[in-house]
Each structure stands twice: as C-alpha cells, then as structure tokens.
C-alpha positions as CSV (number, residue, x, y, z in Angstrom):
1,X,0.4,27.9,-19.5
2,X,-2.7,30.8,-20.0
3,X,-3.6,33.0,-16.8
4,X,-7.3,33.6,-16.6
5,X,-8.2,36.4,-15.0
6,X,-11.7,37.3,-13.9
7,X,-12.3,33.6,-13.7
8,X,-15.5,33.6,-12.0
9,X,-17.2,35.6,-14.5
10,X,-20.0,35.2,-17.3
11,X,-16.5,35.2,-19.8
12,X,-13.8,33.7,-17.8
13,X,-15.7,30.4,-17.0
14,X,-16.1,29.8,-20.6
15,X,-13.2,30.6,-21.7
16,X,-11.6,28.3,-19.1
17,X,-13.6,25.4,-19.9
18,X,-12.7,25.8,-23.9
19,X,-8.9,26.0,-23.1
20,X,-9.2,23.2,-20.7
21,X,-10.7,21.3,-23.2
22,X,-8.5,21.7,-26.1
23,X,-5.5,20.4,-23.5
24,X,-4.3,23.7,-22.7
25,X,-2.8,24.4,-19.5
26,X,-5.0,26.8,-17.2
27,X,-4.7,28.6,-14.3
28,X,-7.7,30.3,-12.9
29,X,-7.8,33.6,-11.5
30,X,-9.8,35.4,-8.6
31,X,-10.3,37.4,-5.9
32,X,-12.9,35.4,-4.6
33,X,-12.5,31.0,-4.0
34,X,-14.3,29.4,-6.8
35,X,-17.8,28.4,-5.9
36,X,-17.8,25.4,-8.6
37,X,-15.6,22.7,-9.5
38,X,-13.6,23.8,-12.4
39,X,-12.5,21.8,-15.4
40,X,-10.3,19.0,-14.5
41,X,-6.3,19.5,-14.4
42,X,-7.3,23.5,-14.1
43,X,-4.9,25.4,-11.2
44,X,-7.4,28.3,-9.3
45,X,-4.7,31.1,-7.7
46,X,-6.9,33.5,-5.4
47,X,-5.3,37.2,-6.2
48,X,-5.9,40.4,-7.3
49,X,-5.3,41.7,-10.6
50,X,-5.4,45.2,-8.9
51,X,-2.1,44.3,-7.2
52,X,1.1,43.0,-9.5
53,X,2.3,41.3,-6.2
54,X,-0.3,38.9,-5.7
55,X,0.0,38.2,-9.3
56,X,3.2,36.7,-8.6
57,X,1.9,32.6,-8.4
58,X,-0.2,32.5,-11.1
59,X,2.2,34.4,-13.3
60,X,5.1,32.3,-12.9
61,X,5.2,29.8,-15.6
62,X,3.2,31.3,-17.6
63,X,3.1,31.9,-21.3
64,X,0.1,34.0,-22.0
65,X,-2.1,36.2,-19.7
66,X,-5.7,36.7,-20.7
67,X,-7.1,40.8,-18.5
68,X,-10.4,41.2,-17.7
69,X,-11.3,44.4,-15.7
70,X,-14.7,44.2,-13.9
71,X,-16.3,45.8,-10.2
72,X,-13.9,48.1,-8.4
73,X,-11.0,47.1,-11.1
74,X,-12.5,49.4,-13.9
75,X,-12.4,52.4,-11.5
76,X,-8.4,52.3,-10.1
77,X,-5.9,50.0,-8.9
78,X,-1.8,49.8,-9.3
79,X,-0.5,51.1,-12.4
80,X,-1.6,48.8,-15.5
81,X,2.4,49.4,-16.9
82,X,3.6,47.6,-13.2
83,X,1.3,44.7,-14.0
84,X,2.5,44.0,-17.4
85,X,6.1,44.1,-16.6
86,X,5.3,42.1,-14.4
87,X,3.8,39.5,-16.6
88,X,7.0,40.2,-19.1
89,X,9.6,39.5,-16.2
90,X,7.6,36.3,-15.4
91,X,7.8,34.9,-18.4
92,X,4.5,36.1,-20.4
93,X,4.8,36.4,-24.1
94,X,1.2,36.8,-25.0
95,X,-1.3,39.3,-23.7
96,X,-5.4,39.6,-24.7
97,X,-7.0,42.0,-22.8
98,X,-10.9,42.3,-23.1
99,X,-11.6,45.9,-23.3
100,X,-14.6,47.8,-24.8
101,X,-15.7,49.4,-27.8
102,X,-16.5,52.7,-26.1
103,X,-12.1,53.2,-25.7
104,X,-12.6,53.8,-29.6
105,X,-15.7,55.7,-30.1
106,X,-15.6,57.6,-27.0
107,X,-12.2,58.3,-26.3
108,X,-13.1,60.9,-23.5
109,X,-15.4,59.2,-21.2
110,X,-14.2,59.3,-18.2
111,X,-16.4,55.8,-17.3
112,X,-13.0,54.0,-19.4
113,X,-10.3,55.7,-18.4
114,X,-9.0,52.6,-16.5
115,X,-9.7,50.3,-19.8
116,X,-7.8,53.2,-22.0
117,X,-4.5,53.0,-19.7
118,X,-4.6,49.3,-19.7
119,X,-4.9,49.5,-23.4
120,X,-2.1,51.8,-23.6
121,X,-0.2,49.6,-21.4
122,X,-0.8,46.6,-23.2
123,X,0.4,48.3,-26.6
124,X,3.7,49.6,-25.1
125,X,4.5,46.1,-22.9
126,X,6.8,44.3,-25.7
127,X,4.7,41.1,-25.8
128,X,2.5,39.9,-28.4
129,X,-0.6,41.6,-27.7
130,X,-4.6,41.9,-28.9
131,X,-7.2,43.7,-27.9
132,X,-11.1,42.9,-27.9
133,X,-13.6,45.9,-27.8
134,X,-16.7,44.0,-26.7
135,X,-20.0,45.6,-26.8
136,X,-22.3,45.2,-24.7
137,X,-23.1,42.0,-23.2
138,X,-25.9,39.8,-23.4
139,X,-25.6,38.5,-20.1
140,X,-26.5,42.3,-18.5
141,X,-29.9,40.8,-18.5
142,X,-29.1,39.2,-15.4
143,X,-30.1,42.1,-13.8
144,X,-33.6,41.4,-14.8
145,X,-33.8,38.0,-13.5
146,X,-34.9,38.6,-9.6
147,X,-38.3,40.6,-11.1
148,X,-38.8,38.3,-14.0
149,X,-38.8,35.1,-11.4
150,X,-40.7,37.2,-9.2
151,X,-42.9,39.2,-11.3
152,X,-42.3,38.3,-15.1
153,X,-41.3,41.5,-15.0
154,X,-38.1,43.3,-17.2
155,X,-38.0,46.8,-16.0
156,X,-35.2,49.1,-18.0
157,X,-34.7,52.1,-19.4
158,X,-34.6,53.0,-22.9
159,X,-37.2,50.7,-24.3
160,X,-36.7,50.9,-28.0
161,X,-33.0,51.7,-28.3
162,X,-31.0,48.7,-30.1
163,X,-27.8,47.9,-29.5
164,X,-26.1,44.8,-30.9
165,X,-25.4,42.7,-27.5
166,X,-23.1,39.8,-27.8
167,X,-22.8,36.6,-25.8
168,X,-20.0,36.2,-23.5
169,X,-19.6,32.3,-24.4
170,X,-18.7,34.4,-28.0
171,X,-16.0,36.8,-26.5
172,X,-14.4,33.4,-24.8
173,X,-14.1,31.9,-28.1
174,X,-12.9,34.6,-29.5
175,X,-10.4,35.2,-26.6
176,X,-9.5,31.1,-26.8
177,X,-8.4,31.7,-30.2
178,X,-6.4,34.6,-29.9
179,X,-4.3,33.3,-26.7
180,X,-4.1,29.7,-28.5
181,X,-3.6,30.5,-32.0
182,X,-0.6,32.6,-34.2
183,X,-1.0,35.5,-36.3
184,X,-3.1,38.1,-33.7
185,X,-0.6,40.0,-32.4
186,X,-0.8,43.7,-32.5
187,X,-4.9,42.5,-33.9
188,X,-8.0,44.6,-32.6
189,X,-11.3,43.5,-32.5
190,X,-15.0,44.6,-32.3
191,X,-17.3,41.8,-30.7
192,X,-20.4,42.4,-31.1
193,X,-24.0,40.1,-31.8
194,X,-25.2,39.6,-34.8
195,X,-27.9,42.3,-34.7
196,X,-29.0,45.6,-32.6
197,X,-32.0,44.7,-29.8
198,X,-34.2,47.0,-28.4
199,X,-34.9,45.8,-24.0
200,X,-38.2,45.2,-24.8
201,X,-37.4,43.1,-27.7
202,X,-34.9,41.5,-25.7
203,X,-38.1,40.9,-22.8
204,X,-40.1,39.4,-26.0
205,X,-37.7,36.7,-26.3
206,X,-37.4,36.2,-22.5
207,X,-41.1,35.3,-22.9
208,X,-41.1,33.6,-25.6
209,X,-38.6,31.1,-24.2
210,X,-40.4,30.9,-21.0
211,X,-43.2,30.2,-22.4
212,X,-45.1,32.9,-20.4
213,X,-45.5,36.2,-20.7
214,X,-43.3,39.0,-19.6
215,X,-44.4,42.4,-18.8
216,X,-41.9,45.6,-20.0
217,X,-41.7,48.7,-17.6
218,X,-40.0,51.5,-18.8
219,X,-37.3,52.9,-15.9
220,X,-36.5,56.6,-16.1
221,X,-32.9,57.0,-16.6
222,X,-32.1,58.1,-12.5
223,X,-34.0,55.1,-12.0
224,X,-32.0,53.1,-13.8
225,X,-28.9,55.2,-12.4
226,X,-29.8,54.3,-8.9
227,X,-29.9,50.3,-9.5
228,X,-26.7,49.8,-11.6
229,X,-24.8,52.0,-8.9
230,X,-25.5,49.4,-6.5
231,X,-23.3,46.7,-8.4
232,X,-20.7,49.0,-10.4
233,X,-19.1,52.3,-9.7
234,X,-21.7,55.2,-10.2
235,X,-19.3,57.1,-13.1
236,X,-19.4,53.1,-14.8
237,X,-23.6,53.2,-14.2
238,X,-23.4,56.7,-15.3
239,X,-21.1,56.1,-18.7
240,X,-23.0,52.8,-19.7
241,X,-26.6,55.0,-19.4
242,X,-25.1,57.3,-22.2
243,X,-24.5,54.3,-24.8
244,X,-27.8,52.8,-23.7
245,X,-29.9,56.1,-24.0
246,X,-27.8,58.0,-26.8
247,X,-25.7,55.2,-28.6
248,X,-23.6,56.3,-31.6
249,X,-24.1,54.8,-35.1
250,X,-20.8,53.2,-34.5
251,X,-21.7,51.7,-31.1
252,X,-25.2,50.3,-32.9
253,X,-23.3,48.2,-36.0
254,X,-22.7,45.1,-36.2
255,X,-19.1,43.7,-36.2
256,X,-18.1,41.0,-38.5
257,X,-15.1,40.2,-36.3
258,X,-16.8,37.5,-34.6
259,X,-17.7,35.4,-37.4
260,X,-14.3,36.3,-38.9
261,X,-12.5,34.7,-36.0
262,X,-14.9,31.7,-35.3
263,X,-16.4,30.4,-38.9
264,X,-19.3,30.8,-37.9
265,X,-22.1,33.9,-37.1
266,X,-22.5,35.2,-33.9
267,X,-25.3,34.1,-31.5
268,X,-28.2,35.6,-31.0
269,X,-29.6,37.1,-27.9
270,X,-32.2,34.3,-27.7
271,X,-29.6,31.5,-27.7
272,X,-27.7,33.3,-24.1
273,X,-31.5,33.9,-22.9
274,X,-31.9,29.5,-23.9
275,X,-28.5,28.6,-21.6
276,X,-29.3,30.8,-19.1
277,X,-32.9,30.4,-18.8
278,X,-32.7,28.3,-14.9
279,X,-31.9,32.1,-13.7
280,X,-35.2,33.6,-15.3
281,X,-37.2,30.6,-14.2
C-alpha cells in the first residue's frame, strides 16, 4: 500500500489518480475531508502529517510513504526523525519526499529550514529513500485567477525574470515512478519545466489560451509580500520573493531529470494554463 500525503493538493490528486490507475493500493491523506470523489478502491484517512500519532491509520499497512510539506507544515510541527520512525515501525520501506531545489542552492535560508530537517530525516531513516527538488510550480498562477476572471488582469512582481516552472501533474509522475518502481533509492532529483518564463510571458499565454487579452501590472515586491503572506507563512512569502526577484543561475536551468524519469519532455507552462483554464475563465 502507498500513503499520499497532502492529498488534496495540485500534486497529490494526480498522483493519486496515476497510482490508482496502474492498480496500486492508495490511501489518501489530509487534514481536511476530501471535497471530491476520489479514484475508485482509494482509502482517504483525515490526519496530520504534523503529528506522527494521527499518522498512525494510514501508516499501518503500508509499504511506501509519499511527504509533501505545504501551509503551516513548512514552518514547524513534531520532529521529522519521530515521523519517519514512525513510518519504519509501521511497516514503510519506501520514502519520496517532495522537497525543493532551494535546500541545495540555498542551504541557509531560513524559508526551508523545515524541508532541510525533513531531508535530513529522510536520509538517516533506514528505508529506501528519494528526494525531489521541485522548482517552482506552474500552478502558483492560481493566485492570478480571481483578477484575471475579474479583470483579465495578472498582476506580479518581477515581470521579466524567468524561471523554469514545472507542472505539478509532472512532479506526480515523477513521484508515481519513484514509489512504484526499483532502482531510486538513495536518487535525488531536480524537476523543473522545460524552459525559464518570465510572469508576463507566462500572462501572454494565459491570453493566448483565453482567447482574450490579458493585461500585466507590475507589483512592487512589499506588494507582492503582503498577498502571498495571506496564504503562506510570511518568512515562506519572504524566501520565495528572493528566488523570484534575484534567482541564481542554478535555480534558472533547466533539469533534464524529468524527461530522464518519464521518456518524454517536460510540459510546458501553456499545457497546465490548457487543463486549468475553467479557473481563469
């Protein structure tokens, strides 16, 4: 059986729906009910990764355990070393935590601390473990959707500063394969698109797959500072705006890893902006 944490999430969906239908068994996990139906034959446990205790249904049984940090999660909770013993004394022998590219090229921000201990963790547990360093994702654009439906507006900072975004649907893959599939353990991967985007290229193909145009307003970076801290933890806001506004050459290159691990390139930005477009509309 493969844990899914983070279920409801622009990753964990996918990557439920791929394992459920290559036979696997799933069990979905969150701290919130599920608002959909989820795949057939698919278990949802309602708990907190935050708390090794709650953990303790879904765990049991299981054979592989999939982390995904997110919200409150990425700024504290119990010790990442209680959680993973706890997964080894239930039975887990395969671990694939999603972390971030930014544990490796900026080892001292203090935005991914949390993702650095669970990284840690995960390398000293004893099971079979990989690690994916995404970049950033794709579907971050969501936070544009309310002004583009209202205004066919995208209003962000940093207008002409590319970074490689990559589609969640591509990290679920990618995840799929390494909690299905031999020879990963002790692997680390970069997931990233297939090529560095500017926000106001990004906006371009918002427009162009609308069908309407789409205005671009430059926010000032405590603009920007103020809106993100009203979904995320302001040191989270305040880490991400220094990749967005002042990303390093390693945090703006492209990653073969995806391709490597799926036969096939990485998508564009324009094909998440096509599967999501009912949220722009």
């Amino acid at each position: 059986m493969i844990v899914v944490t983070g279920a409801t999430g622009n990753v964990g969906r996918p990557l439920i729906a791929t394992l459920a239908a290559s036979g696997a068994e799933v069990t979905a996990v969150s701290r919130r009910p599920f608002a959909s139906e989820l795949p057939a034959g698919v278990r949802h446990v309602q708990a907190d990764l935050g708390s090794a205790e709650s953990m303790g249904e879904a765990l049991t049984g299981a054979d592989a355990l999939f982390i995904l940090l997110a919200g409150e999660l990425l700024a504290g909770g119990e010790s990442a070393t209680t959680l993973l013993k706890a997964a080894a004394d239930a039975g887990v022998r395969k671990v694939v935590l999603l972390s971030s590219q930014i544990t490796e090229t900026r080892p001292d921000a203090a935005s991914h601390h949390r993702l650095r201990e669970f990284e840690e963790a995960v390398r000293g547990s004893g099971l079979d473990w990989t690690i994916l360093r995404a970049g950033g994702f794709a579907s971050n654009a969501f936070a544009w959707a309310e002004s583009v439906r209202g205004q066919r507006t995208v209003m962000a900072p940093f207008a002409d500063v590319a970074l490689p975004v990559v589609d969640p649907a591509d990290i679920a893959a990618v995840a799929a394969v390494a909690l299905s599939e031999d020879g990963h353990a002790g692997q680390i991967y970069e997931l990233t698109g297939p090529a560095a985007v500017t926000p106001r290229e990004q906006a371009a193909v918002l427009a162009e797959v609308l069908g309407e145009d789409v205005a671009f307003v430059e926010l000032t970076r405590g603009q920007a500072l103020a809106h993100m801290s009203q979904f995320m933890p302001p040191p989270i806001a305040d880490g991400t705006l220094d990749i967005l506004g002042l990303p390093l050459p390693a945090e703006q290159r492209v990653s073969p890893d995806v391709e490597k691990l799926l036969n096939r390139p990485a998508a564009p930005f324009g094909v998440w902006v096509e599967r999501s477009l009912p949220a722009f509309k």
